[in-house]
DONUVEX-102046 format. One record per residue: x, y, z of N, C-alpha, C, O, CB in turn; residue in one letter. Coordinates in steps of 0.05 Angstrom, whole numbers, padded with zeros to 5 digits, always signed. Glycine has a CB too. Layout:
BEGIN
XYZXYZXYZXYZXYZA;...
REM end
This chain:
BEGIN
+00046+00288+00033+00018+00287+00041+00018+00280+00070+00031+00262+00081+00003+00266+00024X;-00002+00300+00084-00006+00291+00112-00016+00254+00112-00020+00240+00092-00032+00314+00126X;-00018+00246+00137-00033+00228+00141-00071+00235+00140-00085+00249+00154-00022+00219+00168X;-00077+00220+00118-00101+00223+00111-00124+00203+00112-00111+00182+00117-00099+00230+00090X;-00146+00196+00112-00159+00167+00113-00180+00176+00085-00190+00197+00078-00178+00157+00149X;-00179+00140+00073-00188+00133+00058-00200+00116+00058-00185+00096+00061-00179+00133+00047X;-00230+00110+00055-00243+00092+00064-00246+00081+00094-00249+00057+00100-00235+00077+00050X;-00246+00101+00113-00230+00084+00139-00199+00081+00149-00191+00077+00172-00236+00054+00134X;-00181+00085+00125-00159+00080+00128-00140+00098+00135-00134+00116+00119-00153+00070+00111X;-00129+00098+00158-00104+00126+00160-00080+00119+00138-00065+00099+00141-00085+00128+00196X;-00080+00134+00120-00056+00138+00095-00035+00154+00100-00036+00177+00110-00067+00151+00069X;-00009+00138+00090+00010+00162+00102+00031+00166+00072+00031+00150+00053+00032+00151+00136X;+00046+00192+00074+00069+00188+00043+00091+00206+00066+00087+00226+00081+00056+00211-00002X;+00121+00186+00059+00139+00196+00068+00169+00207+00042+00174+00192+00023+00143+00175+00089X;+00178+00222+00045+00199+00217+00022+00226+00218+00031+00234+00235+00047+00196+00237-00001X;+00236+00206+00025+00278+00201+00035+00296+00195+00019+00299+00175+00005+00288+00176+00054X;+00317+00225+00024+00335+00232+00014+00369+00228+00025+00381+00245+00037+00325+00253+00011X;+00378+00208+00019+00396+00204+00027+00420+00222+00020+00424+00231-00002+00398+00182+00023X;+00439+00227+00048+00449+00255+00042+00487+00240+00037+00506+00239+00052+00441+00285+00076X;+00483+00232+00014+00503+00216+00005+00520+00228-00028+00512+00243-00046+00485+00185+00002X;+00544+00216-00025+00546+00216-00050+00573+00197-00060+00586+00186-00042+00546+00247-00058X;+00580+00194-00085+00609+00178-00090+00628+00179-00077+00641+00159-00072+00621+00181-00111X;+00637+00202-00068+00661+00210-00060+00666+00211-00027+00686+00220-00015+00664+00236-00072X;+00634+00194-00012+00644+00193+00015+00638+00163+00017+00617+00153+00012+00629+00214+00038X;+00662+00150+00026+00661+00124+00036+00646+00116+00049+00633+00095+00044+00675+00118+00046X;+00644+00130+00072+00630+00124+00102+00594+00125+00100+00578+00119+00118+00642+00153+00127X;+00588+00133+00075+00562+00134+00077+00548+00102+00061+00556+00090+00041+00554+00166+00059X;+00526+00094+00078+00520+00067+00068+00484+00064+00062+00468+00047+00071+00533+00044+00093X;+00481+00088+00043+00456+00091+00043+00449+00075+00018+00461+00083-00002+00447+00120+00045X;+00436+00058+00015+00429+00044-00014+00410+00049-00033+00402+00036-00052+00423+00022-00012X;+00403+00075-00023+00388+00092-00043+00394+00121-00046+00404+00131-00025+00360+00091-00037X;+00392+00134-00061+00391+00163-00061+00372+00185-00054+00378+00207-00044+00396+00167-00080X;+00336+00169-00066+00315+00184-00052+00295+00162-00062+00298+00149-00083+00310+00218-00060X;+00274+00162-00043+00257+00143-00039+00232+00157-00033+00228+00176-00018+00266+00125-00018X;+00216+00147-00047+00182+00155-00037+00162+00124-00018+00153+00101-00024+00160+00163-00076X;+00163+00133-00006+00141+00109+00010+00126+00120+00013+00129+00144+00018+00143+00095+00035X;+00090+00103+00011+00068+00112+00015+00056+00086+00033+00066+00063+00030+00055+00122-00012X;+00037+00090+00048+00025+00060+00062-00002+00077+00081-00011+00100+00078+00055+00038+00090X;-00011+00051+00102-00033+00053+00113-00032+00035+00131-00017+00016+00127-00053+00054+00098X;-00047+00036+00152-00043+00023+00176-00073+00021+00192-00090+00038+00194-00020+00039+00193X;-00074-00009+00202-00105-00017+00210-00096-00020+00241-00075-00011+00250-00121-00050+00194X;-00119-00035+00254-00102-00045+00283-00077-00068+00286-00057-00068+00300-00124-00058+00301X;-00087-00083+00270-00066-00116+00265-00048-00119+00242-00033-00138+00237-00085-00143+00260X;-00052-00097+00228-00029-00101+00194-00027-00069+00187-00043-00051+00191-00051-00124+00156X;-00002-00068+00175+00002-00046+00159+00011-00057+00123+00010-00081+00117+00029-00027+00176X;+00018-00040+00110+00010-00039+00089+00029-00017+00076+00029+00007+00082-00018-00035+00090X;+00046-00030+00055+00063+00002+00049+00073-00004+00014+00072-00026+00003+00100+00009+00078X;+00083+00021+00002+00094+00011-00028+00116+00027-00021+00117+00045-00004+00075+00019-00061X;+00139+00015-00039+00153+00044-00033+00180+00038-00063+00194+00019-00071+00170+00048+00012X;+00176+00067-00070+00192+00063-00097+00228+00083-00095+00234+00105-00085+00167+00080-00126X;+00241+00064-00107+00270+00074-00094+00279+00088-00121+00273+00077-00142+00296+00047-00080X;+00293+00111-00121+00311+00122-00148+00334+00127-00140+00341+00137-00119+00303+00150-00164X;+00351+00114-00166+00378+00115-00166+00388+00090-00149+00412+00088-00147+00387+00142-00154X;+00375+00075-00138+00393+00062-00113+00394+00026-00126+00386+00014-00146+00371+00067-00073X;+00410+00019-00098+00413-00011-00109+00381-00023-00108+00361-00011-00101+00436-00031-00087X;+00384-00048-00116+00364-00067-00117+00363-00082-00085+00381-00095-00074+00371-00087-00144X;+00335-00077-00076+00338-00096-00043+00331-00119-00045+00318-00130-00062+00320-00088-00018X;+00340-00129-00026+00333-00159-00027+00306-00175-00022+00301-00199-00023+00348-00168-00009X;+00293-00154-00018+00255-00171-00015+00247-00169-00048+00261-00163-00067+00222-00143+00011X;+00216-00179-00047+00205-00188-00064+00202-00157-00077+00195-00139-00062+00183-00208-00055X;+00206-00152-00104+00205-00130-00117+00208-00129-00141+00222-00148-00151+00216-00116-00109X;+00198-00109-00157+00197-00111-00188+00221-00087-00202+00218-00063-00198+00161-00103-00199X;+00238-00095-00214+00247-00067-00219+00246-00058-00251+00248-00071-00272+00277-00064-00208X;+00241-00032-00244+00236-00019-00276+00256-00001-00292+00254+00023-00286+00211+00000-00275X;+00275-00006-00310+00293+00019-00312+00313+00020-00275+00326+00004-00262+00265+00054-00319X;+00308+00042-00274+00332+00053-00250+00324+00055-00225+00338+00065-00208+00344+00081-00254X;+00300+00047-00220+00275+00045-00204+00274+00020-00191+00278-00002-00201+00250+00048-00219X;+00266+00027-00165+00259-00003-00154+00228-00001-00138+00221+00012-00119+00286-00014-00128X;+00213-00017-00152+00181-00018-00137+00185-00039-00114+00197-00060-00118+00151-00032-00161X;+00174-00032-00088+00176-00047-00066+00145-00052-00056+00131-00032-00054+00195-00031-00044X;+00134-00074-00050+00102-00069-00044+00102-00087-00013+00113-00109-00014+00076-00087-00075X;+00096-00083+00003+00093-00098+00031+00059-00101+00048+00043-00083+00050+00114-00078+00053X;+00055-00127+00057+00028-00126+00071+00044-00145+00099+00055-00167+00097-00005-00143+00051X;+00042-00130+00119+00056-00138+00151+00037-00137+00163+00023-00117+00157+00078-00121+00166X;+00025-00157+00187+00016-00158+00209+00021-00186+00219+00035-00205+00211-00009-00148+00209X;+00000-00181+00246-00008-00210+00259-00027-00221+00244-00051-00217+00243-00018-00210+00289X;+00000-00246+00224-00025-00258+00211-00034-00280+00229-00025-00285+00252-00018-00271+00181X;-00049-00290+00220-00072-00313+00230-00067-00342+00215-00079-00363+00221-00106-00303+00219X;-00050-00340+00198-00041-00374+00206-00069-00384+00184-00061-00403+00171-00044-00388+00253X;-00092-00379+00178-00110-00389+00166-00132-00377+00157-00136-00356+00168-00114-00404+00175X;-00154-00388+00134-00170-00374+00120-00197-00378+00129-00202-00403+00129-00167-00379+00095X;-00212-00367+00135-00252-00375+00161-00257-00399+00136-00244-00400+00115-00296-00334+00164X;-00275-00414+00143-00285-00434+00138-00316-00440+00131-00325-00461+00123-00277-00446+00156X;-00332-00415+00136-00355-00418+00128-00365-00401+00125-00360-00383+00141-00367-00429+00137X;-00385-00397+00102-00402-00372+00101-00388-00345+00085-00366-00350+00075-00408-00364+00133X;-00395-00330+00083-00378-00303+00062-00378-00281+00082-00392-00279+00102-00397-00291+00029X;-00359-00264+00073-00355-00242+00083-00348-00213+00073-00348-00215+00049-00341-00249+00096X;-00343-00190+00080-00331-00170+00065-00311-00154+00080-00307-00153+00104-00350-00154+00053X;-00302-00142+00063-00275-00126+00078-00269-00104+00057-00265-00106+00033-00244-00148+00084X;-00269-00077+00079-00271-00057+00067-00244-00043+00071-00233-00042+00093-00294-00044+00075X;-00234-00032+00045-00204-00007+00062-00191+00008+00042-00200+00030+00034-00172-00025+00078X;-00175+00000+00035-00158+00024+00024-00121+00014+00009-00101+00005+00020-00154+00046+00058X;-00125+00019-00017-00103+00011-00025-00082+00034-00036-00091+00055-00043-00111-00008-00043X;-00055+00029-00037-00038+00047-00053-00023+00038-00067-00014+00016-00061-00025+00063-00042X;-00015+00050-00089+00002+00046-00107+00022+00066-00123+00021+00091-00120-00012+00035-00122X;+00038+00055-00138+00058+00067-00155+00047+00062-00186+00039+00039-00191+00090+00053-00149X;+00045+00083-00206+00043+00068-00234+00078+00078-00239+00089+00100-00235+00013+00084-00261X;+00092+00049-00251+00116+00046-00257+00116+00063-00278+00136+00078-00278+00124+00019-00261X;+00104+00067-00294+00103+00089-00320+00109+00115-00312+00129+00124-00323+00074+00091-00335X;+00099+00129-00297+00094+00151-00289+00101+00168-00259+00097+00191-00251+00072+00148-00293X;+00112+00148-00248+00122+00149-00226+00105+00164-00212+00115+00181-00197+00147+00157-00225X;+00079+00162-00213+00056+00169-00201+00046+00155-00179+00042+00131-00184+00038+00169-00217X;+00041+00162-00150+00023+00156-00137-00009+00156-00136-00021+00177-00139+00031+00163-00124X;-00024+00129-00131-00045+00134-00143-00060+00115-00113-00047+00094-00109-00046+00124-00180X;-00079+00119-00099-00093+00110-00080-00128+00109-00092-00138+00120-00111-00085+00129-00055X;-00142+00088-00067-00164+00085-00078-00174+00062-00064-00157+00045-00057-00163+00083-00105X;-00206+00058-00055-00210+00042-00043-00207+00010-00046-00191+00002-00064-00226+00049-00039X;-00223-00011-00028-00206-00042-00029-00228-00045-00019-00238-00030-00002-00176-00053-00015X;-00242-00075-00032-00265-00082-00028-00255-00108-00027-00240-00111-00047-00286-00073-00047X;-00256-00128-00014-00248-00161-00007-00286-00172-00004-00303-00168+00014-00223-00166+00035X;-00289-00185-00029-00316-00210-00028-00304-00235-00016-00284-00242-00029-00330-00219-00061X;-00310-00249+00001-00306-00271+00004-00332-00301+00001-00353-00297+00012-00296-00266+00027X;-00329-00323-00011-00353-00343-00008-00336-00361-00001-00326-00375-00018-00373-00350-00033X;-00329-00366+00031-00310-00389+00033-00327-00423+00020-00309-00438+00012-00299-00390+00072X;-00343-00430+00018-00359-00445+00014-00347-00452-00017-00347-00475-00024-00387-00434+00020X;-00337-00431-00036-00320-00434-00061-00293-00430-00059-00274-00429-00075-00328-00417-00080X;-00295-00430-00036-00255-00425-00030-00243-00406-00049-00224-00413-00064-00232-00457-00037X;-00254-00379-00051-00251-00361-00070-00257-00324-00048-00271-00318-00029-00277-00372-00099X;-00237-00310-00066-00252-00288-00061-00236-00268-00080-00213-00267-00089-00255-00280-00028X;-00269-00246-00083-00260-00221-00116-00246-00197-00094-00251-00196-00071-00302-00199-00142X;-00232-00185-00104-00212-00163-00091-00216-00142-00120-00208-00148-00143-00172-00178-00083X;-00232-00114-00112-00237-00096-00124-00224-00068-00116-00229-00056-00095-00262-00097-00124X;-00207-00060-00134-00200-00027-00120-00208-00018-00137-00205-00028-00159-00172-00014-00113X;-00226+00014-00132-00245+00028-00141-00240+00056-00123-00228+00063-00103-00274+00012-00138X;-00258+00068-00142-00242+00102-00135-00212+00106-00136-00199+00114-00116-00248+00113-00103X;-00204+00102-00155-00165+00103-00164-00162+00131-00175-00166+00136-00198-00150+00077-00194X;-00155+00147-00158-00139+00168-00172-00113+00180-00158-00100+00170-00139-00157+00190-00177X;-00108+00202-00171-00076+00210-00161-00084+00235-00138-00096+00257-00138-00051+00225-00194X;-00073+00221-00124-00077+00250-00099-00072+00286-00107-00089+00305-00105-00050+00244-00072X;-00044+00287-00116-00040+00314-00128-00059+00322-00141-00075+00338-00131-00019+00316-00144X;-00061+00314-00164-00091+00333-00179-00119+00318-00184-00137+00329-00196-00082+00342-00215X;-00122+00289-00172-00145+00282-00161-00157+00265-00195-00180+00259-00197-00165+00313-00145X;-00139+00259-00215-00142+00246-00233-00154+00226-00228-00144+00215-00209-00125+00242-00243X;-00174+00212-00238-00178+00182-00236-00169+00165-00258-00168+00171-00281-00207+00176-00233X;-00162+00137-00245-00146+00122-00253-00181+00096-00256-00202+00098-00242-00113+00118-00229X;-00176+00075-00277-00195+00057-00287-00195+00039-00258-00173+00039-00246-00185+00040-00319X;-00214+00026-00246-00215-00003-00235-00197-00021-00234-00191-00026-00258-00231-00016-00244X;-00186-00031-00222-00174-00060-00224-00190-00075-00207-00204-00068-00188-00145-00062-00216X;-00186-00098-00218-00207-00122-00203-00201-00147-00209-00205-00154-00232-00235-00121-00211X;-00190-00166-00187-00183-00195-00186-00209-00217-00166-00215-00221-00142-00147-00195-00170X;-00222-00230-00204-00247-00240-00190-00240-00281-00182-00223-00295-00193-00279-00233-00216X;-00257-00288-00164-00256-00311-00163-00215-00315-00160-00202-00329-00176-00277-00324-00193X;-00202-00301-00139-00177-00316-00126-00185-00338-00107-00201-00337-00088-00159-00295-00109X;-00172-00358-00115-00168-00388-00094-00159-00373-00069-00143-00355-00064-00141-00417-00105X;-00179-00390-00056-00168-00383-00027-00142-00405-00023-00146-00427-00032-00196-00387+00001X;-00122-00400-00012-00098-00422+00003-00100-00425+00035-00116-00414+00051-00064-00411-00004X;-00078-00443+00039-00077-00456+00064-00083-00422+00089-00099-00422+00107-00040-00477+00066X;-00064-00398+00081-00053-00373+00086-00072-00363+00082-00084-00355+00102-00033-00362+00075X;-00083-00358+00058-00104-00329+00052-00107-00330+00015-00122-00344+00002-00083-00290+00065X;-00090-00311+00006-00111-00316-00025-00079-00312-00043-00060-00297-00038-00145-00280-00035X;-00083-00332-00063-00063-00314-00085-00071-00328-00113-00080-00350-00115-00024-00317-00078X;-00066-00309-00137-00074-00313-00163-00055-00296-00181-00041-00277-00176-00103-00307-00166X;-00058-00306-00200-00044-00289-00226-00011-00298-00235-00001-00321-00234-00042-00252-00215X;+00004-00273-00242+00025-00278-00257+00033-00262-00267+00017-00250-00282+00024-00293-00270X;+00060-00253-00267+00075-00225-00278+00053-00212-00305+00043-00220-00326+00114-00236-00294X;+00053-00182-00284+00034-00164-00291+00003-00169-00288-00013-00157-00302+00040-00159-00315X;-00006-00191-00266-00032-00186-00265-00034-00205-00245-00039-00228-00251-00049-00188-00289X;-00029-00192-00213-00014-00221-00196-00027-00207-00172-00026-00183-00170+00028-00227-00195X;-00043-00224-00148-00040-00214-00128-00035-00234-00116-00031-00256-00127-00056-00198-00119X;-00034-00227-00084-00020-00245-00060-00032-00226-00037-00026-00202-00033+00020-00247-00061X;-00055-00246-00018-00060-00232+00009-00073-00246+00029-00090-00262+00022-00076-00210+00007X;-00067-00244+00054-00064-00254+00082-00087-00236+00098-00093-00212+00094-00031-00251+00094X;-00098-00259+00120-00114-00249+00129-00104-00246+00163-00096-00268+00172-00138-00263+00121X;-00102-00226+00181-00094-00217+00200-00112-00217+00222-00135-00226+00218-00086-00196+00195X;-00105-00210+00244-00111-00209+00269-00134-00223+00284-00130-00245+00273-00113-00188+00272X;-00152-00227+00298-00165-00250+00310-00200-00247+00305-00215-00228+00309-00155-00251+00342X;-00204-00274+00295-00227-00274+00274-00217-00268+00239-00233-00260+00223-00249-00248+00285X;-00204-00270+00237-00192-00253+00203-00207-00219+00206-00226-00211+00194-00213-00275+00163X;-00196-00211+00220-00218-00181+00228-00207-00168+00202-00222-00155+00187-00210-00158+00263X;-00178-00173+00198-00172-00148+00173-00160-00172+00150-00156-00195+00158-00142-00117+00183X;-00156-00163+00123-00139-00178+00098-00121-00150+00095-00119-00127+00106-00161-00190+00063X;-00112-00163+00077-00078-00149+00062-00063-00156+00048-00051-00176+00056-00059-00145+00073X;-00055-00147+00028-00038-00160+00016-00022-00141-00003-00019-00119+00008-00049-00181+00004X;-00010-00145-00035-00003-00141-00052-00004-00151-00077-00008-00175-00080+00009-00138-00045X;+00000-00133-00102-00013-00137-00118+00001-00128-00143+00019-00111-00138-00035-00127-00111X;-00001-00133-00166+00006-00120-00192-00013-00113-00219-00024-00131-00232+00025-00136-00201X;-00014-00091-00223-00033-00098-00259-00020-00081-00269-00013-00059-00260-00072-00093-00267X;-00016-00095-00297-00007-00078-00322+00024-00061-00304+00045-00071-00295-00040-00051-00335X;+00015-00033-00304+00040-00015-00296+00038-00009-00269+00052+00009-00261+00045+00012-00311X;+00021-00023-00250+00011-00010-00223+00015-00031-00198+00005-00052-00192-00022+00000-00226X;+00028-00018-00189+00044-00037-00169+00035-00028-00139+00043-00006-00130+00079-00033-00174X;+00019-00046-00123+00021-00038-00101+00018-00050-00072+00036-00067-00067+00008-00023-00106X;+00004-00047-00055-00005-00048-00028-00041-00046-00011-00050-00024-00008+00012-00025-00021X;-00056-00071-00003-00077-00054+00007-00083-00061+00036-00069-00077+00049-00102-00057-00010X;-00101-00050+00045-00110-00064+00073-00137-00062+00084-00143-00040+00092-00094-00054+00094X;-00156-00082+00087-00180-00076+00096-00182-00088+00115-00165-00104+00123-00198-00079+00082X;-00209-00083+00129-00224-00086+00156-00256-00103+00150-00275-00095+00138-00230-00051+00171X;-00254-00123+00160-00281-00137+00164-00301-00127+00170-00303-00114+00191-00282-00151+00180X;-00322-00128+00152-00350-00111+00153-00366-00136+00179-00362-00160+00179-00371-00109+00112X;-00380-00122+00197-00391-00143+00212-00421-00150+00204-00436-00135+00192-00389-00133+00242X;-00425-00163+00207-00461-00169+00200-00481-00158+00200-00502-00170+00193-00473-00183+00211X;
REM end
C-alpha cells in the first residue's frame, strides 16, 4: 500500500524479505519476511510490525505460533499529562489480527477529562484495506491517566499511551484486544 491518510494521518505498509537462507553463514538477518505498517504525525510515529519465520526480538512483543507481533508508539514525549480541563485527539490507528494475519486500520478518537484523571480511547471505522471489510469497534473507557500518559488492562485487553510534543499536541500509544494487536496516533483537536 502506497502511503495513504486516514483520518488526517499519513499511513504507510512496507514488506521485507530477507534474502537469506541456512546454508549461508554470513547472513544475519533475524527474520525471513516481515510486514510493517505505521503512521507518522509531526512529534511521534507509530508502527506494528509482524515478523514470519524469524527469531523473537527483544522489545516488548506478543508472539503467536511462528509469528512475532511488534507494536511501537515513538516520539518527543512530554515527560507529563495537562492538568486541567478535557480535551480530544483525533487520528489513526493500525493493526495486525494475530488470527488472520490481516492488516486492519481505522480511526483513533482520545476523550480526555483530566479533572478525573481518566481518558476513553475509541477506534472506529476498522476495516481491512485489501477488500475494505469492516472489523467491530474497540474501545478502552475511563483509562487512569499516570505520571506519563495513560495505561489500563491486561493480557488481551491492554493499552499503554504517551502524550508527545509541546502542549500534549499529539497521544500515542499501543494496544491489544482479543486477537488485534496494534499501534495509534492522534493530534489535538483545538478549541
Amino acid at each position: 500500500m502506497p502511503a495513504v491518510q486516514e483520518s488526517g494521518v499519513w499511513l504507510f505498509h512496507r514488506s521485507l524479505l530477507a534474502d537469506c537462507n541456512d546454508n549461508d553463514p554470513a547472513c544475519s538477518a533475524p527474520f525471513t519476511s516481515a510486514e510493517t505498517y505505521g503512521g507518522w504525525l509531526d512529534h511521534s510515529f507509530f508502527y506494528v510490525v509482524f515478523i514470519v519465520d524469524g527469531a523473537s526480538l527483544s522489545t516488548a512483543s506478543t508472539r503467536v505460533d511462528d509469528e512475532t507481533y511488534i507494536a511501537w508508539s515513538l516520539g518527543n514525549d512530554t515527560g507529563s499529562v495537562p492538568v486541567d480541563g478535557s480535551a480530544i485527539w483525533t487520528g489513526a490507528m493500525v493493526a495486525t489480527d494475530t488470527r488472520r494475519q490481516e492488516i486492519v486500520r481505522g480511526a483513533a478518537e482520545l476523550t480526555a477529562d483530566f479533572s478525573a484523571s481518566s481518558v476513553d480511547v475509541a477506534f472506529t471505522d476498522i476495516r481491512e484495506p485489501a477488500s475494505g471489510a469492516g472489523r467491530p469497534a474497540i474501545s478502552f473507557d475511563d483509562v487512569p491517566l499516570t505520571a506519563r500518559g495513560f495505561e489500563a488492562g491486561t493480557d488481551g485487553h491492554r493499552i499503554t499511551g504517551t502524550f508527545y510534543g509541546p502542549a500534549h499536541m499529539e497521544a500515542g500509544g499501543v494496544f491489544e484486544h482479543e486477537h488485534t494487536f496494534g499501534a495509534f496516533g492522534a493530534t489535538r483537536e483545538q478549541p
